[in-house]
N, C-alpha and C positions, 0 to 999 in steps of 0.2 A: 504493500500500500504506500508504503513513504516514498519510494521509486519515484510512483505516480505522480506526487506533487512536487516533481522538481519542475521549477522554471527558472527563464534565465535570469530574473530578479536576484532570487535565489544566488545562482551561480555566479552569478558577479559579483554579490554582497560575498560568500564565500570567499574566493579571490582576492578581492580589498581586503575581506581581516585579514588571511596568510600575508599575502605582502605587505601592506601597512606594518605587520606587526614585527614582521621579520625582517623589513630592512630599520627599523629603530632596534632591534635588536643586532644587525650586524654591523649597524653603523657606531654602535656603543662598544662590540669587542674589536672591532678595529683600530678606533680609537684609543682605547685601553690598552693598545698593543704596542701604539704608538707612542703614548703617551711615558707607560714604564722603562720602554728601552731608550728615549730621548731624555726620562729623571735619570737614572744608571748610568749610563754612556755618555749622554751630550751630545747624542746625534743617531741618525736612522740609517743602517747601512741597508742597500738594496737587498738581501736575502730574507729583513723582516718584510719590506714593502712586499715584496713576492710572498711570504708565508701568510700577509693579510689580504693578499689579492685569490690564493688558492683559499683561505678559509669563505670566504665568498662564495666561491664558487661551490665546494664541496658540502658546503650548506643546504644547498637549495634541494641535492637530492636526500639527502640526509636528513633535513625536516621534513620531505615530502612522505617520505616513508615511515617516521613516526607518528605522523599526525598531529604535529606541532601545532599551536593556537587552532584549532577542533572546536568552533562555536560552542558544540554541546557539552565540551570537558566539564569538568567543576575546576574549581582552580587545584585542586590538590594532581586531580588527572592531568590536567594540562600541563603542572609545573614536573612531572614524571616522563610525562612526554617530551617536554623541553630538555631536561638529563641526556635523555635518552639521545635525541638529534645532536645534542652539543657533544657529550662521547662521543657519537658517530663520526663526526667531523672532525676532533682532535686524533681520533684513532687512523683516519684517511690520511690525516697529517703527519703522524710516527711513522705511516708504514711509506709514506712516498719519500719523507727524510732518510727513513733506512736504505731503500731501493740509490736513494742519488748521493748516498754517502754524507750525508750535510748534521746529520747528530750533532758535530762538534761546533758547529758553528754560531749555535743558539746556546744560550745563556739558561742551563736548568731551571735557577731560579725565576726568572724573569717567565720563563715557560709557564711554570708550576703557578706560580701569583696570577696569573694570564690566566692559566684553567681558573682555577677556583673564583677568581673575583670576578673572571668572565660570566659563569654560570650565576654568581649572585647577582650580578647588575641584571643579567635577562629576564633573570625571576622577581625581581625588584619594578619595571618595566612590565612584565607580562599581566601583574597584577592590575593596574589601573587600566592597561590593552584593552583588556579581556572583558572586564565588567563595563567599558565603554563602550564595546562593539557587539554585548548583550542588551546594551542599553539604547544603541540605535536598531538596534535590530526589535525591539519590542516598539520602539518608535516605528516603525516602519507597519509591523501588523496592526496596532491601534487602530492605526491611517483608513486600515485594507477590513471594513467590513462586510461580512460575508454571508450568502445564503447558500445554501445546500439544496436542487432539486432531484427529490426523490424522498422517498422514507422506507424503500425498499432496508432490507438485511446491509446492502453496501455501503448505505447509505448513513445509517444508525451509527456501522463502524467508523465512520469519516468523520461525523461529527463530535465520536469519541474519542478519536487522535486527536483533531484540531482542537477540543477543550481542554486537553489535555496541555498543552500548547501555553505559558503561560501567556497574559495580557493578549490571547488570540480574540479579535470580535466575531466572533460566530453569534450573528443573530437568529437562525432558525431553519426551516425546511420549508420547504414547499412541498404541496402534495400532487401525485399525476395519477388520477385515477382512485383505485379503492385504496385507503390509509389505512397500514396497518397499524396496531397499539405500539406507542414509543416507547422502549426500556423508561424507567424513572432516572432522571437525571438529565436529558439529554434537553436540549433547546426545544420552543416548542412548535407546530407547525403555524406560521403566520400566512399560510394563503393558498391560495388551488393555481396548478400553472395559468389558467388562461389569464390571471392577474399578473403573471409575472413583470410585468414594464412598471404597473405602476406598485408592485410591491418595491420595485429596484428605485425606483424616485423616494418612494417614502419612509425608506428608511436610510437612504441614500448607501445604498451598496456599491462598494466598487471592486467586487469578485467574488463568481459564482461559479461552482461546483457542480458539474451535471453528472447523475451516478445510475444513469438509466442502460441498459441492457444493449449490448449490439443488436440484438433484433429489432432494440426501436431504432436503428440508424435513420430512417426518414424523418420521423419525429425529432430527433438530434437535429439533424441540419434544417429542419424548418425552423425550430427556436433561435439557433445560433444566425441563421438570416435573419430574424428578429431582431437579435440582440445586438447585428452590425453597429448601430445608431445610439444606445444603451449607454456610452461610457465607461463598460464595464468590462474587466478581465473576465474571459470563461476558461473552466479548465474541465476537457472530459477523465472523469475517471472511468473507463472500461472496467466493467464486470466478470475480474479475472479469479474471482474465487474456488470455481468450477474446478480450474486444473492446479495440477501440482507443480509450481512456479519452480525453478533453479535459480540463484544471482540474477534474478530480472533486474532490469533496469530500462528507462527510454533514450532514446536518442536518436541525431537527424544526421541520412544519409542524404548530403548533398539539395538539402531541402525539404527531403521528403524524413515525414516521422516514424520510427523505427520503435517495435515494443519487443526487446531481448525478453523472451518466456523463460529459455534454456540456455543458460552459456553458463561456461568452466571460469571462476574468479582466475584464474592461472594463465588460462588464453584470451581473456577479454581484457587484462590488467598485465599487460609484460615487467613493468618495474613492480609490482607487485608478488608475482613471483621471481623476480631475480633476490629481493629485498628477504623474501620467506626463505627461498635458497641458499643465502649467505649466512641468515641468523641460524638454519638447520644444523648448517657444517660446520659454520666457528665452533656454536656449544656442542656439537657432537663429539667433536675433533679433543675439544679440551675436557669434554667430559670421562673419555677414552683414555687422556692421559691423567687424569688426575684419578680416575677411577681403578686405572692399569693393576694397583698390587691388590684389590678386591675379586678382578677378574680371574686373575693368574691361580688366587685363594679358591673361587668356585669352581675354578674347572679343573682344579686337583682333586677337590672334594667329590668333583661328580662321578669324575673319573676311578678315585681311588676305592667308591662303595657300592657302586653298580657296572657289571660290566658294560661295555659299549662307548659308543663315542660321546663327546663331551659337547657338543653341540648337534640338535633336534632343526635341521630344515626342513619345513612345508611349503610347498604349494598354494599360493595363497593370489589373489586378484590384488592388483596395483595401480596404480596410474590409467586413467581410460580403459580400466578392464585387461591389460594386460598383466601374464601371469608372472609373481617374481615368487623369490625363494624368501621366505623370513625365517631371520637368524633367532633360537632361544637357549639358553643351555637346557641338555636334557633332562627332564624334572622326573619320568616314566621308565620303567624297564622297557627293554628293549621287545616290542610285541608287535604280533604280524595280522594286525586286526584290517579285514577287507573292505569294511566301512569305516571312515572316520567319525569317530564318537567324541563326544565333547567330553571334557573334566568334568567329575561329577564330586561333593561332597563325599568324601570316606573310600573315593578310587581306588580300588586296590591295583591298579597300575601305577600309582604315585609312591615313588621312593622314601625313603625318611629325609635324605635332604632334599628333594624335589619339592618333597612338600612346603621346606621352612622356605626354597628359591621362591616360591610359585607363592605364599605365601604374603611374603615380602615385595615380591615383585621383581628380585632381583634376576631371573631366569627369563627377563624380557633386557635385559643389556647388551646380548649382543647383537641389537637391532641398532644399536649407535654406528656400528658397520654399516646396514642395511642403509643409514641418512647416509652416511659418507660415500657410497653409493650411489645415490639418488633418483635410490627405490625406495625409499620411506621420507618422511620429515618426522619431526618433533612432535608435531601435535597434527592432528587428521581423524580421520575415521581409523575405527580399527580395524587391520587385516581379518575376512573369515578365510579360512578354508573353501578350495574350493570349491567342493563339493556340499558346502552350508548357500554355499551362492546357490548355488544349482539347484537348492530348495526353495531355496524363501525368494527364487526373485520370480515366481510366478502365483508366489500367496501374498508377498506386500507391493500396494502400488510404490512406482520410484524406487524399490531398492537396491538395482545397478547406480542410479545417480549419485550414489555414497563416494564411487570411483569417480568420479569428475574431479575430484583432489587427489593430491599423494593420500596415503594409508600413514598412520603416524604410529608412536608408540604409546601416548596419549591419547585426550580428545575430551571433548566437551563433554561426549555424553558416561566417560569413565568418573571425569569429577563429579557430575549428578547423580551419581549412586548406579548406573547402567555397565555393571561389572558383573564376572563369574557367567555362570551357567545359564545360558537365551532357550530353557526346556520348553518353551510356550511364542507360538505363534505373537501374542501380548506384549512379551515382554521384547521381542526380538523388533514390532512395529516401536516402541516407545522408544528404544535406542537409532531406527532409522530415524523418525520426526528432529532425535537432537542432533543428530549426524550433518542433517540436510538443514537443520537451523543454522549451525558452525558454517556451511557453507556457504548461506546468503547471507552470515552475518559477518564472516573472515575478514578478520583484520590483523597485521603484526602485532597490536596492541591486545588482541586478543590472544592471541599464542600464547604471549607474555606472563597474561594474568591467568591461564591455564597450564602455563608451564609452573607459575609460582604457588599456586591451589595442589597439584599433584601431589606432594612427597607427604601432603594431609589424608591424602585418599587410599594411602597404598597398605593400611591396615584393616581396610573393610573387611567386614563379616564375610561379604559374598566373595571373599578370594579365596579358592583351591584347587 
């Protein structure tokens, strides 16, 4: 639904906050950069004026990808966000210092004072930013008030996002035809369409919401001839409740308007996933080595108390449905079962240390391989077996769509309790619903706070 109401108002105001906000923010750590090395020194040799002409630049993708000044943040989100881009960008900056040999050339301290007080002026800045460009923004809806025609099911819900909305003026609905009963709460109906002109004068509306049915498309465009003369924004919302949406979004090809039903966040968004494939492989890379004398400890132990090998590869759906290998240590004796059976509670196929791995969680580590690979990431849907696919994708609607992401080791619907044993057609739907949630709602900021929830979750009841 939120898709549906982007416009270019919208999109613009968008844009003006990020840039506004971020060039008073770059233009304060450039400054700051200047400033410390001409107190220190008594003067600015050319390799800072280049260090503050590349933090410029390496900014712009680096806050794009955190979501830097994000209208909707709160301040505390937004000032985590901002961390998060200004790291990004000092760390663009170590690593292209190391590549061109120039370490020695820059003044540690002067560095360090730079990090730190660079990030406090942002945040210092960001604060009054932020709450000024919330504060023309609710200037702006005041302005914009609004009727909704229709009271249809679409319609109910539209006007309970936009109340939702703070200082939104949603003044009411309009009825086309037989009204059904309003939920309590909702605005109330102020008139029958064929009044619509002069309901629009009298309560002087200047944007209306039409939530009526593709099949009324004739009825559509007779109002909107109508409405040419109006003074008014109209915005159709299409009646897409029917189908089972992917990453929908709108957009114009070359003029013409475009409704994305189905697209993959990963192929409709390329900095998007380069930006998920970078954060995968760092933390996998360093999680590998920092993990290393843990790993070396589990697959002695697996080794040492069951025979067989120390790592369990399956067959598992990946990426667009094709098939990869996921890596576990082996938690099971080694058994030659011609159906693939899930873990069940009190398995007598599970070893005594399989159980404390599988337990713990810890017998899903060597899928940090799998990210560095990239056949997994960090956080996604979780890998089934293939032959669980082969079942459930002709009893749940959508549930090949789950591949339209990498397969993580994670995932949204792991931290909401959708762990262990899927014995019920029930339970196996309620983990697709959050699967395909994570997918329309994927963000690197999301990863994040699912990657930081995790190591809460990996004591659940339902793990064995």
């Amino acid at each position: 639904m939120d898709n549906h109401l982007r416009i270019n108002r919208n999109t613009t105001l968008k844009g003006l906050t990020f840039w506004g906000q971020w060039i008073m923010g770059q233009g304060f750590v450039v400054a700051l950069l200047l400033i410390l090395v001409y107190y220190q020194t008594g003067t600015v040799e050319f390799y800072y004026r280049i260090c503050a002409t590349l933090t410029v630049l390496a900014s712009v993708p680096a806050y794009t990808w955190c979501g830097a000044y994000a209208k909707k943040d709160n301040y505390l989100e937004g000032l985590v966000r901002l961390l998060m881009g200004w790291a990004m960008t000092l760390a663009a900056l170590a690593v292209l210092a190391f590549l061109c040999k120039a370490n020695e050339l820059f003044s540690r301290q002067i560095i360090l004072e730079w990090a730190v007080c660079g990030y406090i002026g942002q945040a210092l800045l960001y604060v009054p930013l932020h709450g000024f460009s919330k504060y023309y923004q609710r200037s702006l809806q005041i302005e914009r008030r609004t009727l909704i025609v229709g009271t249809g099911e679409l319609a109910q819900g539209l006007a309970n996002k936009l109340g939702s909305i703070e200082h939104f003026p949603l003044v009411g609905l309009v009825s086309t035809g037989s009204s059904p009963l309003l939920t309590p709460g909702l605005p109330p109906v102020v008139g029958p369409q064929e009044e619509l002109l002069e309901l629009i004068k009298t309560h002087d509306i200047r944007r209306l919401y039409i939530t009526l049915a593709l099949s009324e498309a004739a009825q559509i465009e007779a109002m909107y001839v109508d409405l040419l003369d109006a003074n008014v924004d109209v915005v159709w919302v299409p009646d897409l409740n029917s189908l089972t949406l992917l990453n929908h979004s709108v957009s114009d090809v070359d003029g013409l308007p475009a409704i994305h039903l189905n697209e993959s966040p990963l192929t409709s968004k390329p900095t998007a996933a380069l930006s998920k494939s970078l954060l995968d492989k760092t933390v996998a890379l360093m999680a590998i080595v920092l993990l290393s004398p843990f790993l070396l400890i589990i697959g002695l132990a697996v080794k040492l108390t069951s025979p067989g090998p120390i790592f369990f590869k399956q067959d598992r759906h990946g990426w667009n449905g094709k098939v990869i290998q996921v890596w576990k240590f082996r938690s099971m004796r080694v058994h030659d079962d011609h159906e693939v059976k899930q873990a069940r509670r009190n398995d007598s196929r599970i070893t005594p240390v399989g159980r404390f791995i599988r337990r713990t969680s810890l017998d899903e580590l060597p899928q940090l391989f799998n990210v560095l690979q990239g056949h997994m990431a960090l956080v996604g849907p979780r890998p089934h077996a293939v032959a669980h696919n082969n079942y459930y994708s002709g009893k749940i609607l959508a549930y090949m769509a789950r591949h339209r992401i990498k397969p993580g080791i994670t995932g949204l619907a792991q931290i909401n309790g959708c762990r262990g044993e899927t014995d019920t057609i029930d339970k196996m739907q309620k983990r697709v619903e959050i699967d395909l949630k994570y997918i329309n709602n994927w963000s690197l900021w999301l990863d994040v706070k699912i990657l930081l929830k995790t190591p809460f979750t990996l004591l659940s009841k339902d793990i064995y």
